[in-house]
C-alpha positions in Angstrom: 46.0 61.1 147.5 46.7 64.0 145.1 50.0 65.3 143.6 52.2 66.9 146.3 51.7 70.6 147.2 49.8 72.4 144.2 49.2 76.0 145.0 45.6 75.2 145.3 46.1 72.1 148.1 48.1 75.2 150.0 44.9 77.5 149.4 42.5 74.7 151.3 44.8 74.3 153.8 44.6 77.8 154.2 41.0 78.0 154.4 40.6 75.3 156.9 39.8 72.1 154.9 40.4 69.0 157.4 41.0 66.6 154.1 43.5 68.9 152.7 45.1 69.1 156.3 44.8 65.2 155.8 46.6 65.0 152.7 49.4 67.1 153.8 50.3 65.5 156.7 49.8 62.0 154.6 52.1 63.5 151.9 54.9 64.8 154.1 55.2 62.9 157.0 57.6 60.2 155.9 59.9 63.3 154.3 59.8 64.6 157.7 60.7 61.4 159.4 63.5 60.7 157.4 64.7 64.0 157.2 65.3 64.0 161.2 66.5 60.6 160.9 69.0 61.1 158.0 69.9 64.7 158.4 69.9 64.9 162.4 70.0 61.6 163.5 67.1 61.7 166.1 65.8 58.5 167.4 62.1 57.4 166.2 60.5 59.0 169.4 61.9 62.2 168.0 61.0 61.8 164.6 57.6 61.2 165.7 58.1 64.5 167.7 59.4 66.2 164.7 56.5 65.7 162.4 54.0 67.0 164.8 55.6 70.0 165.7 56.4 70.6 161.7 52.6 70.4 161.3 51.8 72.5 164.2 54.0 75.2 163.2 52.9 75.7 159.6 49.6 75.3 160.9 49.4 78.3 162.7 51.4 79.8 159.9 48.9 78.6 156.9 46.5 81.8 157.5 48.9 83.8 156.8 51.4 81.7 153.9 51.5 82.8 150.5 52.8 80.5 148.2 54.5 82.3 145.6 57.0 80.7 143.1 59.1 84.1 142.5 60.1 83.7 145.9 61.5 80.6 146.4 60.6 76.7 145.5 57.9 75.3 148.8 60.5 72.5 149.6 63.1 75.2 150.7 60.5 76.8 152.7 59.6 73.0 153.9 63.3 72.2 154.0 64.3 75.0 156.6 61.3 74.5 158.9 61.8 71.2 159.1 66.0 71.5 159.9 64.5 74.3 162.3 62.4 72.2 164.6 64.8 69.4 164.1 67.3 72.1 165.9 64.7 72.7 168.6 64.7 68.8 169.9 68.5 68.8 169.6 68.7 71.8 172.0 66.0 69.9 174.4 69.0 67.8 174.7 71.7 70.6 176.6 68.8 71.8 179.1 69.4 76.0 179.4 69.1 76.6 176.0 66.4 77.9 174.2 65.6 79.5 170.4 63.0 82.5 170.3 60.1 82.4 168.2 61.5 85.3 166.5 64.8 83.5 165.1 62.1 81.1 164.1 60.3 84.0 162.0 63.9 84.3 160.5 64.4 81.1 159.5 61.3 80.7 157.9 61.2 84.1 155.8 64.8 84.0 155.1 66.8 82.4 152.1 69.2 80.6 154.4 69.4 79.2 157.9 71.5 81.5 160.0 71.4 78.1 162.4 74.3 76.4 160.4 77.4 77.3 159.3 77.9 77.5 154.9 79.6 73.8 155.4 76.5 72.4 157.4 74.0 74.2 155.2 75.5 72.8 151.5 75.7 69.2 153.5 72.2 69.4 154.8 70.8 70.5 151.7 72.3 68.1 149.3 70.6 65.7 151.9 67.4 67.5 151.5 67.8 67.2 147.4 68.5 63.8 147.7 65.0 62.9 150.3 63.0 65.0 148.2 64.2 63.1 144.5 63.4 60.1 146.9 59.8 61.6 147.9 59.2 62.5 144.9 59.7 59.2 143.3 57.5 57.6 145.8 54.3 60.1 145.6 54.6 59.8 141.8 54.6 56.1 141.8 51.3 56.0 144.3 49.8 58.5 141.7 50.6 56.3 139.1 49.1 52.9 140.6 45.9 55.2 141.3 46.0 56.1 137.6 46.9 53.2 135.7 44.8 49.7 134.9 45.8 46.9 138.2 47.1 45.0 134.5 49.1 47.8 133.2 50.6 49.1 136.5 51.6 45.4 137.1 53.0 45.2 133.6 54.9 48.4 134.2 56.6 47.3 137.5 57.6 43.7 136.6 59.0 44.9 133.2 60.9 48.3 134.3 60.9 48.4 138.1 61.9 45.0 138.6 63.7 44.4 135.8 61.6 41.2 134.1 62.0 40.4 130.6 59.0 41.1 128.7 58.2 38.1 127.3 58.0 36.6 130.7 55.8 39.1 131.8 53.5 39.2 129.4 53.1 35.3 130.2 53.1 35.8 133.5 50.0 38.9 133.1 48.4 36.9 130.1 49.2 39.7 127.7 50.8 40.5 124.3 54.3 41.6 124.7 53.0 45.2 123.2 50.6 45.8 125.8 54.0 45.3 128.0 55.7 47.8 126.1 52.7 50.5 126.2 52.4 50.1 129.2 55.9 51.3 130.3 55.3 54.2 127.1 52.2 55.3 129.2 53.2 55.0 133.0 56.6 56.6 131.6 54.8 59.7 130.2 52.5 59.6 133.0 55.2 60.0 135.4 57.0 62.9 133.4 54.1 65.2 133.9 54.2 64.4 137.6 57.9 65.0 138.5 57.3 68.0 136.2 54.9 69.2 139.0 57.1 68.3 141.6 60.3 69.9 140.4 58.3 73.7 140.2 57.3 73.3 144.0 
C-alpha cells in the first residue's frame, strides 16, 4: 500500500483507477471507523455504515475535487465529511428529520461545520488530530515493514517499539549490536520523511 493521499493517488482516483479506489478505501477505512466510534459513538453496524457512505460520497465528488494545498490540509476536507455523514446516521435515529444535500455542499466547501456549535467543533477536532497522529503512525509503520529488510524491521521493533535492550536483540536476531543500532538510524529517518508527507495533507 502507498503513502496516504499524495496529490497524484487523488488524480487516479479521479480518473477512475479501481486500485487507487482500492487503496483509499484500504487507507482510510479504519480512520473512518474509529472516528464514528470515538467521536460519535455509533455502534459497529454504524461504523460499517459510515465508511460506505464516506466512500460513496467522495466518490461521486472525485470528478470534480481538486486537491489544492492553499486551500486547506485533505484531512480537514476528510475530517468534516466524515463528522457529516456521521450526523446523517445520528439523525436516522429521531425519524422526521432530514439534512439536504445542499447543507452537505456547505460542509464540504466550507472551513467549518455549521453542524456544531464552536464547543463541539474544537472537541471534535482535537479528536480528529489525535486519530489522524494515530493513523498516521500506523500507515507509516506498514510503509516501513514494506521498506525495510524482515532482519532490520525486526531489529527496529524489538529494540525501540518494544523497548528490548540491544544486546538481547542482537542475540535474539543473530546480529552485531551495530546492525541494532542502524537499524533504528534508518527506520527512524525512514519514518521522518513519511510523517513529513503526512503532515502537508
Amino acid at each position: 500500500m502507498g503513502l496516504t493521499t499524495k496529490p497524484s493517488l487523488l488524480a487516479k482516483i479521479k480518473n477512475g483507477d479501481e486500485i487507487s479506489w482500492e487503496e483509499f478505501h484500504q487507507t482510510y477505512r479504519p480512520l473512518i471507523w474509529v472516528r464514528g466510534k470515538q467521536a460519535h459513538d455509533l455502534s459497529d453496524c454504524e461504523c460499517d455504515e459510515l465508511v460506505q457512505m464516506v466512500m460513496l460520497t467522495y466518490f461521486k465528488k472525485s470528478t470534480s475535487f481538486q486537491y489544492d494545498p492553499a486551500r486547506g490540509k485533505f484531512r480537514n476536507f476528510m475530517r468534516r465529511m466524515v463528522d457529516f455523514q456521521a450526523k446523517k446516521l445520528l439523525l436516522k435515529r429521531s425519524p422526521g428529520r432530514e439534512i439536504s444535500y445542499g447543507v452537505l455542499e456547505n460542509v464540504l466547501q466550507s472551513d467549518s461545520d455549521p453542524l456544531d456549535s464552536p464547543e463541539e467543533h474544537n472537541d471534535l477536532e482535537s479528536h480528529w488530530d489525535s486519530e489522524w497522529r494515530a493513523h498516521v503512525l500506523s500507515q507509516a509503520l506498514e510503509e516501513l515493514r514494506a521498506h525495510l529488510e524482515t532482519t532490520t524491521f525486526q531489529a527496529f521493533d524489538l529494540y525501540v517499539l518494544q523497548g528490548g535492550n540491544p544486546r538481547t536483540v542482537a542475540q535474539f536476531l543473530n546480529i552485531s549490536v551495530n546492525a541494532v543500532y542502524l537499524a533504528k538510524h534508518r527506520a527512524t529517518k525512514y519514518l521522518e520523511r513519511v510523517v513529513m508527507l503526512y503532515e502537508t495533507l
